[in-house]
C-alpha positions in Angstrom: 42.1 -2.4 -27.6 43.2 -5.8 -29.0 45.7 -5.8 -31.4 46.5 -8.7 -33.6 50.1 -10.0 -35.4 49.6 -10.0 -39.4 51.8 -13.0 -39.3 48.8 -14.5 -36.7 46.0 -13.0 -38.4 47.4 -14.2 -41.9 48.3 -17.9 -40.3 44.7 -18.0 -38.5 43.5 -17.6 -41.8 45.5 -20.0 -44.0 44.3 -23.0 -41.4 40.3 -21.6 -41.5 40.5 -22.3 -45.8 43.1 -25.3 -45.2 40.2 -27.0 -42.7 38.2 -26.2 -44.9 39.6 -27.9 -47.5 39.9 -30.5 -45.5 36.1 -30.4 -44.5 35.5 -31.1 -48.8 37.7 -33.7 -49.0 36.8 -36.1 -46.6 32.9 -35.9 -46.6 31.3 -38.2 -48.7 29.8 -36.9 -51.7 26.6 -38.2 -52.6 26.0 -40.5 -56.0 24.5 -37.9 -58.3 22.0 -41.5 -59.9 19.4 -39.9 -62.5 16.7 -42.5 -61.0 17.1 -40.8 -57.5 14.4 -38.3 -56.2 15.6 -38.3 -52.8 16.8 -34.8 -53.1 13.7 -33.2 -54.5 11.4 -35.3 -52.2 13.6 -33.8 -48.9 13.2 -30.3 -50.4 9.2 -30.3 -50.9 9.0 -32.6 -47.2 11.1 -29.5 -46.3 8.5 -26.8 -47.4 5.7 -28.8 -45.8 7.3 -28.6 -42.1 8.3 -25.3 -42.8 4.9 -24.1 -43.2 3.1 -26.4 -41.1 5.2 -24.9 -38.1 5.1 -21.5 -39.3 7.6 -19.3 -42.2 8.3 -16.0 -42.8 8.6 -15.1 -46.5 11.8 -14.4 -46.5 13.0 -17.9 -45.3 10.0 -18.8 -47.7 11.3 -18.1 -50.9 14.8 -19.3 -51.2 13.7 -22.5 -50.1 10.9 -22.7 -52.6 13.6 -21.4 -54.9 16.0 -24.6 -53.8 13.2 -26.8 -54.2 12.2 -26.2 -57.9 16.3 -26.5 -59.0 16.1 -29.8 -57.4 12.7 -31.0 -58.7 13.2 -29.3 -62.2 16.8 -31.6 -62.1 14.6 -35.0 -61.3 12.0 -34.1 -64.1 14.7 -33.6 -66.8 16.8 -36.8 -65.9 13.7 -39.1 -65.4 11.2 -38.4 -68.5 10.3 -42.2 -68.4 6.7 -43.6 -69.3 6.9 -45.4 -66.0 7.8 -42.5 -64.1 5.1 -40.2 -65.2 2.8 -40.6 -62.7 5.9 -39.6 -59.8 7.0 -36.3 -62.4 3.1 -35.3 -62.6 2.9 -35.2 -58.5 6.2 -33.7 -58.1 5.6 -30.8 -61.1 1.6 -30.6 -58.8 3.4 -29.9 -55.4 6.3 -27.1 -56.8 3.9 -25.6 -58.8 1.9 -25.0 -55.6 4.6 -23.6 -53.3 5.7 -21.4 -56.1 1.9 -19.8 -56.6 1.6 -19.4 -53.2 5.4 -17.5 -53.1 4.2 -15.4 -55.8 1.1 -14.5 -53.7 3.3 -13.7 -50.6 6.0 -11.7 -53.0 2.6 -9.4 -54.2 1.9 -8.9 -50.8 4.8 -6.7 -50.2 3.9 -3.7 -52.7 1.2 -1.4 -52.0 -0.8 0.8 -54.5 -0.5 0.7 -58.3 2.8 -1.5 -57.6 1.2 -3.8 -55.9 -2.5 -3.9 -58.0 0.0 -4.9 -61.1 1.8 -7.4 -59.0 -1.6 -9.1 -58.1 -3.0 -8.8 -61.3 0.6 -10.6 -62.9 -0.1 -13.6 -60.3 -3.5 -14.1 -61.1 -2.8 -14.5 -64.5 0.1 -17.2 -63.9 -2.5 -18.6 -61.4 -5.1 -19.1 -64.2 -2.5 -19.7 -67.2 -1.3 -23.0 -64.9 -4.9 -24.9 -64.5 -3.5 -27.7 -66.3 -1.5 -28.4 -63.4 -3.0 -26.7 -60.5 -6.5 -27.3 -62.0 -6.0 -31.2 -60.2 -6.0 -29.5 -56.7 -9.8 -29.7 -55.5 -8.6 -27.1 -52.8 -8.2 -24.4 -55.4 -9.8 -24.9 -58.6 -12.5 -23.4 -57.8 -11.3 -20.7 -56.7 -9.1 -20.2 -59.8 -12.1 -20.8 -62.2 -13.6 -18.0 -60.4 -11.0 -15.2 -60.8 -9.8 -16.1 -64.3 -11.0 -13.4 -66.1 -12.4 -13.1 -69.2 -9.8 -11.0 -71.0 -7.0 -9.1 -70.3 -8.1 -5.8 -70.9 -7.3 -2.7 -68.3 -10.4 -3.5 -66.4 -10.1 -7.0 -66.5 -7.0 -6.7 -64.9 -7.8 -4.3 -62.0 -10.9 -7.0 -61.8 -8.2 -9.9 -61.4 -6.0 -8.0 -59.1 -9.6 -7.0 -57.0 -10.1 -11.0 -56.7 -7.1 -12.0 -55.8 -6.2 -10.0 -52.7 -10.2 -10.9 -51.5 -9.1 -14.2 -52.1 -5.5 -14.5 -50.9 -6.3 -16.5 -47.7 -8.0 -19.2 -49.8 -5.4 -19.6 -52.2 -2.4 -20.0 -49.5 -4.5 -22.5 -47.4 -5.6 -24.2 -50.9 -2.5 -24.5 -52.2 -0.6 -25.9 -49.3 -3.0 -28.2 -48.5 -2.6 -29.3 -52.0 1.2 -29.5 -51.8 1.5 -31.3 -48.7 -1.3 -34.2 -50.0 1.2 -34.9 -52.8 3.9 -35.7 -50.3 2.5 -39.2 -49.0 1.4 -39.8 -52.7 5.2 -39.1 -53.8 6.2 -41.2 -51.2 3.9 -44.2 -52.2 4.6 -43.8 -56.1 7.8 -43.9 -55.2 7.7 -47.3 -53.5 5.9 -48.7 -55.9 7.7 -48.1 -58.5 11.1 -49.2 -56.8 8.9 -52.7 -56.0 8.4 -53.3 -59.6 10.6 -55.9 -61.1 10.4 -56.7 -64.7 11.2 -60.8 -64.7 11.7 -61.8 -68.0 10.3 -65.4 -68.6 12.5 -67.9 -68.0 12.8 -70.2 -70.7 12.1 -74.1 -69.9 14.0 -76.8 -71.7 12.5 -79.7 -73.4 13.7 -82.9 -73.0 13.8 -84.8 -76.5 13.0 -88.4 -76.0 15.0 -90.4 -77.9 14.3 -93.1 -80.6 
């Protein structure tokens, strides 16, 4: 059996929070520029590799989690007419990792628990069209499980359609969140390319009399 000084153990510990410290200090912080999406765009590039190569839920949802803060961060410090297009993409590609983490989260409960839990997500699913209604890769397959009321039936109906449909909806929706990416990427560009020039103003020479 080892034993261990207080005086060592207490020391040991004052240098792990002094490096630390230290650690804080000297890395470089990053700008925090309202204009900048780099931070989003590396958290939904993130998702895509993640489930590309394979993801268990549990390493699923925290990063979905992650991603939204950082894309809900961009949306509210760029609200710009000339960034719309770039928000509209981003707001398209969180939206579907989030469905699809709700799916996955339903998954988990079994019986009534998880009937209600399905029938909650399918109502999200079909209360979000505006946005996930521009993914050809689902929206049909939304259009045919929103139901037509939200009655007890109805609702044992949605939860019914949902769990025939779950393998649709998480291939649908990460197709759709991964085509975003390249289209992020090249909205991005573009609008970084764009330089307003204002006209340059040409003197006139006066002849002279």
């Amino acid at each position: 059996m080892r034993l261990e000084s207080p005086i060592c153990t207490n020391m040991e510990t004052r240098l792990f929070r002094l490096a630390a410290i230290a650690i804080i200090l000297v890395s470089p912080a990053r700008p925090a520029t309202p204009n900048a999406p780099e931070d989003a765009i590396d958290s939904l590039q993130a998702l895509n590799s993640v489930v590309t190569s394979g993801v268990r839920y549990v390493d699923y949802a925290p990063r979905v989690l992650d991603a939204r803060v950082k894309v809900d961060r961009f949306l509210d410090r760029n609200n710009s007419a000339g960034a719309k297009r770039l928000r509209s993409l981003m707001l398209i590609a969180i939206s579907c990792y989030e469905a699809q983490s709700k799916l996955w989260n339903a998954k988990l409960f079994s019986g009534s628990d998880g009937t209600a839990h399905r029938a909650v997500v399918g109502l999200e699913l079909s209360k979000n069209m505006r946005v996930l209604g521009a993914c050809p890769a689902v929206r049909q397959t939304i259009y045919s499980i929103t139901p037509s009321g939200e009655s007890f039936a109805d609702l044992i109906k949605l939860a019914t359609d949902i769990e025939e449909h779950e393998d649709d909806l998480r291939v649908g929706l990460w197709q759709c969140a991964g085509e975003q990416l390249p289209l992020i990427k090249s909205e991005l560009a573009a609008s970084s390319s764009r330089v307003v020039e204002r006209p340059r103003k040409v003197a006139t020479s006066v002849p002279a009399h």
